[in-house]
Structure formats: C-alpha cells, structure tokens
C-alpha positions as protocol buffer text, in pm:
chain_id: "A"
residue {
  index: 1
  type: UNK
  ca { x: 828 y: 3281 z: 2358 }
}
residue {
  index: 2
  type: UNK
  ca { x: 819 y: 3146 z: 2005 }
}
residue {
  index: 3
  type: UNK
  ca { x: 955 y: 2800 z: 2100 }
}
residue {
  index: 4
  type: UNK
  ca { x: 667 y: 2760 z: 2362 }
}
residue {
  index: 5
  type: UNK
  ca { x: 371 y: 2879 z: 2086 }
}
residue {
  index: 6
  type: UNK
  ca { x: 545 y: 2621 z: 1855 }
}
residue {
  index: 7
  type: UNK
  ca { x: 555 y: 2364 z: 2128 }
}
residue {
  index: 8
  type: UNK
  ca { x: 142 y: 2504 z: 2153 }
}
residue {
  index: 9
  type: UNK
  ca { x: 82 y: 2469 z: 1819 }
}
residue {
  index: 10
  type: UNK
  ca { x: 217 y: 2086 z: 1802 }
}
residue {
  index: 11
  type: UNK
  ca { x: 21 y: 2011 z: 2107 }
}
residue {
  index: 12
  type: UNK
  ca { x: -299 y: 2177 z: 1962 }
}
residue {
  index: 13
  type: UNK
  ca { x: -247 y: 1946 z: 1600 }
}
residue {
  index: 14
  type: UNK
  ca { x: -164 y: 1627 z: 1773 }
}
residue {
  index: 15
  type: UNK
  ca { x: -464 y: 1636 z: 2011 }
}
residue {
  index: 16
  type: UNK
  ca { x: -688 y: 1740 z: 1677 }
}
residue {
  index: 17
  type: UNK
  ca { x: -513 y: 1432 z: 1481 }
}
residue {
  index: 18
  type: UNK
  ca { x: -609 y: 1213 z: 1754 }
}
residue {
  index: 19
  type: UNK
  ca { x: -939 y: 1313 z: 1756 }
}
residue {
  index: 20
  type: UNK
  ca { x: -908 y: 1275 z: 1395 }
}
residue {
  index: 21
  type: UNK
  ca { x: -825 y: 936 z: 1432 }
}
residue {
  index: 22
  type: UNK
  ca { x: -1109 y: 868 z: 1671 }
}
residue {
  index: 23
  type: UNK
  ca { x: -1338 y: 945 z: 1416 }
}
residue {
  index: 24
  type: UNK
  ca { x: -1222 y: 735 z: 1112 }
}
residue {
  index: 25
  type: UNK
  ca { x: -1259 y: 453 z: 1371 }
}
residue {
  index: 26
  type: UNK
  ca { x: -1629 y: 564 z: 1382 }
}
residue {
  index: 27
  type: UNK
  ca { x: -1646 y: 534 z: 1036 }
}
residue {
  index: 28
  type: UNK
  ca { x: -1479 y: 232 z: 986 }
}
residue {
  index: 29
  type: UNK
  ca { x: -1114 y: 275 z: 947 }
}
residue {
  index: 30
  type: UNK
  ca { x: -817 y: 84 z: 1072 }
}
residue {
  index: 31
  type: UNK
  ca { x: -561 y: 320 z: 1200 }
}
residue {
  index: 32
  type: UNK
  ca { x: -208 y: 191 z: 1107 }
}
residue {
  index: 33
  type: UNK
  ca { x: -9 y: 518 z: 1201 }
}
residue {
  index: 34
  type: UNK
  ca { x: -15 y: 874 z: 1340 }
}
residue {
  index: 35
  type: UNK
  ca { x: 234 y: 1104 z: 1193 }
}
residue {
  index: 36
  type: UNK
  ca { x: 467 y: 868 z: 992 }
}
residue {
  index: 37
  type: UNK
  ca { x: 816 y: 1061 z: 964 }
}
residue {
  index: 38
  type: UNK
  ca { x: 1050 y: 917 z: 656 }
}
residue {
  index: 39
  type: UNK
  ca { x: 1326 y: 1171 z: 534 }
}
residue {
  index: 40
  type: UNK
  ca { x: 1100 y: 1296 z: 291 }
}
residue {
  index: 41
  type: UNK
  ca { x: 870 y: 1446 z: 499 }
}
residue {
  index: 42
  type: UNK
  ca { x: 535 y: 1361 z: 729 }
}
residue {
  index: 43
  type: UNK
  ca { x: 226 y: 1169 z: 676 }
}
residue {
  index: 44
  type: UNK
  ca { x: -38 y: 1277 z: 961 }
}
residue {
  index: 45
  type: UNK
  ca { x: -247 y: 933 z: 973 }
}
residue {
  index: 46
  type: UNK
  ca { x: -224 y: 639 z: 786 }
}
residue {
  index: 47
  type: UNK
  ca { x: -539 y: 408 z: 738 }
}
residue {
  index: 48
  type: UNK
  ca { x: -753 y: 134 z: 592 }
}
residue {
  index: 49
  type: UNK
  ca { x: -1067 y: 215 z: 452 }
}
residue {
  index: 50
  type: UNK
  ca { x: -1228 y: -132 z: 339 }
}
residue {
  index: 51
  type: UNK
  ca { x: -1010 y: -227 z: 38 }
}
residue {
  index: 52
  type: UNK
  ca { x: -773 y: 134 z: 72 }
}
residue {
  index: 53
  type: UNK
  ca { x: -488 y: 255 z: 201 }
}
residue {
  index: 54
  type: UNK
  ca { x: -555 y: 600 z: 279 }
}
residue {
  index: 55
  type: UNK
  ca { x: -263 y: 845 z: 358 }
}
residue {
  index: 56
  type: UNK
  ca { x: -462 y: 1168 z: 534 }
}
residue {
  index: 57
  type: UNK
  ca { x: -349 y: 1513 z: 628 }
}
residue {
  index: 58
  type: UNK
  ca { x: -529 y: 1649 z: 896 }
}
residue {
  index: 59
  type: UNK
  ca { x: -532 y: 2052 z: 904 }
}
residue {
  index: 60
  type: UNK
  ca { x: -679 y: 2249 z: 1199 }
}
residue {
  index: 61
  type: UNK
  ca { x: -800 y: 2634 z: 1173 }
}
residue {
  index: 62
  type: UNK
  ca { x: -989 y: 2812 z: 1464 }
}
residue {
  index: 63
  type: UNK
  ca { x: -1172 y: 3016 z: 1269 }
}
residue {
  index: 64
  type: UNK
  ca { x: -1139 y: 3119 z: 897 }
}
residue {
  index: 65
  type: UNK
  ca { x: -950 y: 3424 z: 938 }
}
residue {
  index: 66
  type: UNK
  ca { x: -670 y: 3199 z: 794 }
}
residue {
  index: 67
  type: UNK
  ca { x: -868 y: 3068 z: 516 }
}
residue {
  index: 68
  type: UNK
  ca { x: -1034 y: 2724 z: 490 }
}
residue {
  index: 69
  type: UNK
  ca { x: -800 y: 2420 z: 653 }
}
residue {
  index: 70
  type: UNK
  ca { x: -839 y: 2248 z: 360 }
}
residue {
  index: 71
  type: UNK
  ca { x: -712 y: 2495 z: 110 }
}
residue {
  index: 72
  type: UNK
  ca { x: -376 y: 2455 z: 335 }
}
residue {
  index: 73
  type: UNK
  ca { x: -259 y: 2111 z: 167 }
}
residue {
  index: 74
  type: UNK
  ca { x: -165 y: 2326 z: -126 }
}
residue {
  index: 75
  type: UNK
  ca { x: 45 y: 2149 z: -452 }
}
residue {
  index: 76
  type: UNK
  ca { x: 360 y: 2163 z: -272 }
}
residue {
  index: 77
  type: UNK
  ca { x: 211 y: 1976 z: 27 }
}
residue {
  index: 78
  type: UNK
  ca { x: 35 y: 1715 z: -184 }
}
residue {
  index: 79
  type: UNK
  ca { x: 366 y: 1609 z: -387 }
}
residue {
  index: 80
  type: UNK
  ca { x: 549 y: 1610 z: 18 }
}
residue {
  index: 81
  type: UNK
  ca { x: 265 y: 1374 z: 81 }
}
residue {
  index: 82
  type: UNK
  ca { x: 256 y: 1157 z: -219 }
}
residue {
  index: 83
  type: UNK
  ca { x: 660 y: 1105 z: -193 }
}
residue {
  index: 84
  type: UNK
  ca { x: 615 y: 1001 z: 134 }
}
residue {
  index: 85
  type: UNK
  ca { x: 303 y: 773 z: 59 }
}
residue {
  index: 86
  type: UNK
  ca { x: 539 y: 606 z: -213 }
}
residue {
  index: 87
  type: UNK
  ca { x: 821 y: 525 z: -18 }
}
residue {
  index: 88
  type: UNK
  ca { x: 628 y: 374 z: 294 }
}
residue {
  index: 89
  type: UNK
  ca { x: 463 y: 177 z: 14 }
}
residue {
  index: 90
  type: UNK
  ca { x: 833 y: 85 z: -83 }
}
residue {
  index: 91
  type: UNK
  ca { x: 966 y: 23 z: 275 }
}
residue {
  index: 92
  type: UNK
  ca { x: 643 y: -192 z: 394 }
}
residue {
  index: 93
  type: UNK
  ca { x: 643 y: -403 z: 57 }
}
residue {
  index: 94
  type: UNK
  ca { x: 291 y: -287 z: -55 }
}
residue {
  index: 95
  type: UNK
  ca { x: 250 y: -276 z: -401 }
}
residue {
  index: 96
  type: UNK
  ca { x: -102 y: -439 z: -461 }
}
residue {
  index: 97
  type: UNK
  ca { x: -285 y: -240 z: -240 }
}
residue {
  index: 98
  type: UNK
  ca { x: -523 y: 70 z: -418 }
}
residue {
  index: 99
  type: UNK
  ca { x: -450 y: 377 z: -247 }
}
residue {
  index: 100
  type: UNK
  ca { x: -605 y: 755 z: -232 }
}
residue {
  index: 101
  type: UNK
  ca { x: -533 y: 1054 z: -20 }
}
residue {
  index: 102
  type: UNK
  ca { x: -793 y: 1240 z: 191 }
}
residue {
  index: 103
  type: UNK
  ca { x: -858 y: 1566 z: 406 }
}
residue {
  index: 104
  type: UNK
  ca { x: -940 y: 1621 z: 633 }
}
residue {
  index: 105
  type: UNK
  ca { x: -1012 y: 1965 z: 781 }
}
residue {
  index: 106
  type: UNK
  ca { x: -1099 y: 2104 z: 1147 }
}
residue {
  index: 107
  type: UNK
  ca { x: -1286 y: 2473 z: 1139 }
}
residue {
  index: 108
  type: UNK
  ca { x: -1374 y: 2490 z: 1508 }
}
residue {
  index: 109
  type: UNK
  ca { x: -1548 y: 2182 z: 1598 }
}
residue {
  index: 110
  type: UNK
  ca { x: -1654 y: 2107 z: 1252 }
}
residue {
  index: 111
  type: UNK
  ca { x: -1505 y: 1811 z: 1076 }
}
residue {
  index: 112
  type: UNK
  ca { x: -1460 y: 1839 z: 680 }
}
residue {
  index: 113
  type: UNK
  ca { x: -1373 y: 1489 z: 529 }
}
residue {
  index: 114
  type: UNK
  ca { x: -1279 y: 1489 z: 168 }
}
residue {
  index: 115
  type: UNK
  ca { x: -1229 y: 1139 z: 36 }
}
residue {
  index: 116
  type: UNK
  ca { x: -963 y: 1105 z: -263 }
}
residue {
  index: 117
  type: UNK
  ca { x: -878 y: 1467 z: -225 }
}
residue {
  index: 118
  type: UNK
  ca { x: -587 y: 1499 z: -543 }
}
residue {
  index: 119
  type: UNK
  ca { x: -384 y: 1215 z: -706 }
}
residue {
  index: 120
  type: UNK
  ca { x: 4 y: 1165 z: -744 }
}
C-alpha cells in the first residue's frame, strides 16, 4: 500500500512539473531539463530565462493543511539544490552564464512563482 501512494505521489509531482514547465514556456523560458538527477541530489526543471540559467523546484500542496508549498524548499533543500546547480554547471562547462534559483509553488490550481528565491 505504501509503495503504490509513493508511486501516486511521483505521478501527482511529475504531471504538476510538467505543467510547470508548460507555463515557463508561456512566459518565456527555454526548458533544458525536467528533473536532472546527479549523485548529489535532484533539480526539478532547469531553464533559460533571457540572459539566466534558472535551476527551479517545483512543490505541490492540495490544500494548506501542510503549510504553504513554498515554505517546503527549506535550508537543507536549498544547499541539495545549489550543489547540484554547481556541479551541472561543472559537468556542462558553464561558467559565464548568471544564474538564480526560483519557486515555484502549486496550492490547488494556483501557481506561486518566486523569481531568485535564496542564493548559494
């Protein structure tokens, strides 16, 4: 039973990160990735935003029972995040390229987009 809630869960955030993805397009961004896996951890979406790279984490909540999706991408999660950012920066050869780190968070159908949401 727990396996097929898990399997639930990852179906319910990838079909929210593609709609995520859908739309940055909208507003102008280049999707390069969708969850980019490196053995430090996960990066939801990767993007261009003009002159940006922009490493997101998307974060889905039904309701707010939970607390706000965006409070999720606590301290711990943001240094996961930035390690990860660094080394696909390393791997890919990028290292002229300004980049920031945005959220962006689900609460039933309402998208919350926070540009440059913390720093490494």
């Amino acid at each position: 039973m727990n396996q097929l809630k898990k399997q639930n869960n990852r179906k319910v955030g990838t079909d929210y990160e593609q709609a995520v993805g859908y739309y940055l397009e909208q507003q102008g961004y280049l999707i390069l990735e969708f969850n980019y896996r490196c053995r430090l951890g996960e990066i939801d979406m990767i993007a261009v935003d003009g002159e940006y790279l922009v490493f997101c984490e998307v974060k889905y909540r039904q309701d707010g029972k939970k607390g706000s999706p965006l409070e999720a991408v606590d301290v711990r999660k943001q240094r996961t995040i930035y390690q990860c950012a660094s080394y696909y920066l390393a791997v890919q050869g990028i290292d002229d390229m300004p980049c920031r780190f945005d959220v962006i968070g689900i609460e039933g159908g309402q998208i919350m987009h926070i540009k440059n949401a913390f720093s490494g």
